[in-house]
N, C-alpha and C positions, 0 to 999 in steps of 0.2 A: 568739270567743275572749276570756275575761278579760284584765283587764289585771293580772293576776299572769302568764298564759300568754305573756303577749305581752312580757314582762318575762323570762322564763325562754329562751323562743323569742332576744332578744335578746342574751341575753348568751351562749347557746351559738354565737352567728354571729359574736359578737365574742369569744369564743376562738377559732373555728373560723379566721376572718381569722388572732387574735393565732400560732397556734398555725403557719400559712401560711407568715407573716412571719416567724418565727424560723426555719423549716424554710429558706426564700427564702437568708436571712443565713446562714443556716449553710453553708447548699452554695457562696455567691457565698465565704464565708471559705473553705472547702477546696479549691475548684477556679478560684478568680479566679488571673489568669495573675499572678506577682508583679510584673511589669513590668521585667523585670530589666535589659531592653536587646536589643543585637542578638547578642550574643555572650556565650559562658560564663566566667565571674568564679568566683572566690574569697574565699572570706569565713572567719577564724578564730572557731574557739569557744576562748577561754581556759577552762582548770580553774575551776570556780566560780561561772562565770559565770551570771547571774539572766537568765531570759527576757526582761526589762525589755534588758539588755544586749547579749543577741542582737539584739532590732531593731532598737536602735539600731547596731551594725557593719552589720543591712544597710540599714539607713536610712541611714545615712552614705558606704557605697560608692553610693546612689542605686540598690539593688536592689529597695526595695520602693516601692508607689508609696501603699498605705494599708497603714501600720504595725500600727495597730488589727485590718486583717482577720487579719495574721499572729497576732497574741494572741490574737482569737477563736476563731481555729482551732485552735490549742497548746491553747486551755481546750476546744474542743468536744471533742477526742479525748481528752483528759485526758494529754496529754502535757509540758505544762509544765514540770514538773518534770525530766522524763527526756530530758531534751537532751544527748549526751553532745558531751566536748570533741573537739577535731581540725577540722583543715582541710575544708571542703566544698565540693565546685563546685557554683553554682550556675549551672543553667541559662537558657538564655534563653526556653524550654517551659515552664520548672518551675511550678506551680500554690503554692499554699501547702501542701497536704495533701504533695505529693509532698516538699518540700522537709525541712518538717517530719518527712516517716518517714523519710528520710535520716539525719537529723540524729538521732534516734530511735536506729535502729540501728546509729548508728556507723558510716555508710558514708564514709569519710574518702575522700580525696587519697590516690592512693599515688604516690607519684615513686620512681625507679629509678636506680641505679650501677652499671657494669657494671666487671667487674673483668677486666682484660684477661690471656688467656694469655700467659705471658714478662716480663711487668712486674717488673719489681726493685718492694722496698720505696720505697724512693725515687722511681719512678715514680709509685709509689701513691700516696703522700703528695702527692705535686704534684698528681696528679687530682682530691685531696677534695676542696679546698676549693670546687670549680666545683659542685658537688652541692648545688644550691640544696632544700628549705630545710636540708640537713643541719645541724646545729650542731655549727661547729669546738671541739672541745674539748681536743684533742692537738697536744703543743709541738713533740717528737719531731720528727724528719726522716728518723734512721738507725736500723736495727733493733735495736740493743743499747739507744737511749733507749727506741723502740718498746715494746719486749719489757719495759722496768721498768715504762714507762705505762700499759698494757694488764696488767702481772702475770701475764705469761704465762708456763707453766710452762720456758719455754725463756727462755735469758739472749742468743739473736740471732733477731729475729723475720721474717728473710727465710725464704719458702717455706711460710710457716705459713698466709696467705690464700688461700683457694679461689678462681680463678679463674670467678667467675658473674656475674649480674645479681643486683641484691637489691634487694627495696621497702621503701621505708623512708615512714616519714610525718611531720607537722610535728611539731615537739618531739625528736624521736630525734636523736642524736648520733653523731661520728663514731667513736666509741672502740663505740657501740651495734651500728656498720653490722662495724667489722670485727672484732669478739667471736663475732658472726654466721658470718663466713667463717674464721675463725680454726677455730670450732666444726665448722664442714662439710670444710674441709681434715683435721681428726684426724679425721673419722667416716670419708671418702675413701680417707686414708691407711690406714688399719685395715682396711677391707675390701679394699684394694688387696694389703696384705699378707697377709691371710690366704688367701687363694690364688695367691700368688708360688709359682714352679717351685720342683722340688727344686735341691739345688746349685749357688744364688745363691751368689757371693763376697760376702753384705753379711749384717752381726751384727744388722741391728735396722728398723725402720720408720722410724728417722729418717735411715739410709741411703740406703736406698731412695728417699726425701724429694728426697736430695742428689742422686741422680743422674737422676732424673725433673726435677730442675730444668737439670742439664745436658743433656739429650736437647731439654729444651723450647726452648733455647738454639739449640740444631745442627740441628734441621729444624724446618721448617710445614708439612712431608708426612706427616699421620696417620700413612699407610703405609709411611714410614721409622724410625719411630719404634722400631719392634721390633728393625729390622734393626740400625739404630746400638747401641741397649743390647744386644744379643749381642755386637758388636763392643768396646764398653766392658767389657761384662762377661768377657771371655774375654783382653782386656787385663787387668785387675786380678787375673785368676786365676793369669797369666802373669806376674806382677811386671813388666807395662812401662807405663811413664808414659801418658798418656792423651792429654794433647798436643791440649787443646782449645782452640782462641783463646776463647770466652765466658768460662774460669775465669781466664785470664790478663787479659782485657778487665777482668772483676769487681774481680778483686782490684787494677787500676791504678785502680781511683773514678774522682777529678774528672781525674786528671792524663789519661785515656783523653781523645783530640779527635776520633775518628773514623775514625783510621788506625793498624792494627797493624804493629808494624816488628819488624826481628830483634832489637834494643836491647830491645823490650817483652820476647821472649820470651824473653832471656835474664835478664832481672830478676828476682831470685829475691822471690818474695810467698809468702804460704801458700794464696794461689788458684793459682800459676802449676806449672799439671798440665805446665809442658813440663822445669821444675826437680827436680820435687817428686810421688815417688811416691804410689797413693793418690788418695784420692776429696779433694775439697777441705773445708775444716771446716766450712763452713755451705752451704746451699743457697746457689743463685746467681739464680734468679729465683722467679717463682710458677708451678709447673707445673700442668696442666688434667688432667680427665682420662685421654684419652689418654698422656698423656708416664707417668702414674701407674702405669698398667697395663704399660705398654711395659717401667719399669725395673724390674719382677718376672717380666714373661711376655715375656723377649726370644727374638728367633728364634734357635734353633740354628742353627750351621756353621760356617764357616773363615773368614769374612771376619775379618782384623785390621786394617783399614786404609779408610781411606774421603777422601773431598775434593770441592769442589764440580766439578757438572760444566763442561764448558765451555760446555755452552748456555746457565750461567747463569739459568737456569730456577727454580733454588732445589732441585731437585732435587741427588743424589749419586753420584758413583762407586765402586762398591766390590769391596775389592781382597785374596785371600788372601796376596800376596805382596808384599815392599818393592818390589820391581821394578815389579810391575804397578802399582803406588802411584804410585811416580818416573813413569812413564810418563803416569799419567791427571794429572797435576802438573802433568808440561811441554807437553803437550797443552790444561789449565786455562790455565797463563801464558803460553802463546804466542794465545790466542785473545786473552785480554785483552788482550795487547798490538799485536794487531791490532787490537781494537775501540777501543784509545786511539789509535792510529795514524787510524783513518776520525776521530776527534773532532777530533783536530788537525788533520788535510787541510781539515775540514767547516770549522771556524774562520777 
């Protein structure tokens, strides 16, 4: 062989090596494990932020262990550029290839707030702030500040939240999370209404709102639910008061301690259904779907009267007539007062 040939023969083996070598680097840059640790971390992408700055957040939480393969591998797939922003878990599996089409795709953090059936606004409000990483941005406490903050078409924003779980992600806010349920309560309410029975006592969907928040008040048995709103409902047809403790509780606020007395229910509020004929003027908690359905599709019949039972169960008794009422009453308060009587003995 000439020594041209053997000069040609030479530099095809020293690509063929160089060509080896860059292949070797590439796959050690997309599939070396990042060295992340033992356990799954989180790492922010800020808006804007240059590739150069991504490795350095995971260089500095002590996620990568050679910074460099991470860039090699952002340039090998040609994805450098298209990093987008949001929260990422990184694993302790994660290779760079994988972490990197994460981050690609947008595969963020989702974190979750669950919005509880029966919660007053004020409960609500007290729950946000623990919703890490939501961001507090609402001053509001009470639903008339609520309802200006959020500019919502209603001037008192209780009963307006949907009671769900909702994901939210880094950067969203808390005015974001409940615009969200705000939005899904009117979608609720709307189809809940458009197949309400015929001859409801109620003029509108924001009725309906108010007494689905009262049912949601008065049981945690699904399956009561109907039965009470027929019972509500065939009161309010009847022009007779309603005569619930949750509107009379509502409308006492902060002065309510935990025990309702004859004094309460004789105080006249514009919650207090034991004074004051008529559905009360705003909702009084956040009601779920069931309560929603309940105060358009209540059960027919005679029951007017109803009270807890004495099992105490949480369960109700219920009753066509004041008699049988009084009866399932002092059967209620004689248990109870036996059941204080064993606490005092037990003492």
């Amino acid at each position: 062989m000439t020594r041209k040939g053997r000069g040609v023969v030479a530099a095809v083996a020293a690509a063929a090596l160089l060509t080896l070598a860059v292949l070797y680097v590439a796959r050690l840059a997309l599939e070396n494990p990042l060295a992340a640790g033992s356990a799954d971390r989180t790492v922010v992408v800020e808006p804007g932020d240059s590739l150069n700055a991504v490795v350095a957040r995971l260089e500095e939480s002590e996620m990568l262990q050679r910074p460099w393969l991470f860039k090699l591998a952002a340039y090998i797939t040609g994805t450098a550029a298209s990093i987008q922003a949001g929260e990422y878990r990184v694993r302790a599996s994660d290779t760079h290839h994988l972490l990197i089409d994460r981050m690609v795709r947008g595969d963020v953090v989702q974190h979750y707030f669950t919005i509880i059936e029966g919660w007053t606004v004020n409960e609500l409000m007290q729950a946000l702030p623990a919703a890490e990483p939501l961001v507090s941005t609402l001053k509001a406490q009470d639903p008339e500040g609520l309802a200006r903050e959020l500019e919502l078409a209603h001037s008192h924003a209780e009963g307006w939240f949907f009671p769900d779980t909702y994901a939210y992600t880094h950067g969203e806010t808390d005015a974001d999370l409940l615009l969200r349920a705000h939005g899904l309560m009117q979608d609720r309410l709307q189809a809940a209404w458009a197949e309400r029975a015929p001859g409801l006592p109620l003029d509108d969907p924001y009725e309906a709102l108010i007494l689905a928040s009262v049912i949601e008040r008065e049981t945690g048995i699904d399956a009561e639910r109907p039965v009470i709103a027929g019972v509500l409902a065939r009161r309010l047809e009847r022009r007779m008061r309603l005569q619930v403790d949750p509107t009379v509780i509502y409308g006492l606020g902060r002065e309510y301690a935990g025990d309702i007395t004859r004094a309460h229910l004789r105080e006249d509020t514009p919650y207090n259904t034991y004074t004051r004929y008529g559905l009360p003027p705003t909702p009084i908690s956040l009601p779920g779907e069931p309560s929603l359905r309940a105060a358009v599709q209540p059960v027919p019949g005679n029951y007017l009267y109803y009270v807890a039972s004495a099992d105490l169960d949480g369960s109700h008794v219920f009753n066509e007539t004041l008699d049988g009422h009084n009866a399932a009453v002092a059967m209620l308060v004689q248990s109870q007062r036996a059941r204080n009587g064993r606490t005092a003995a037990a003492e």
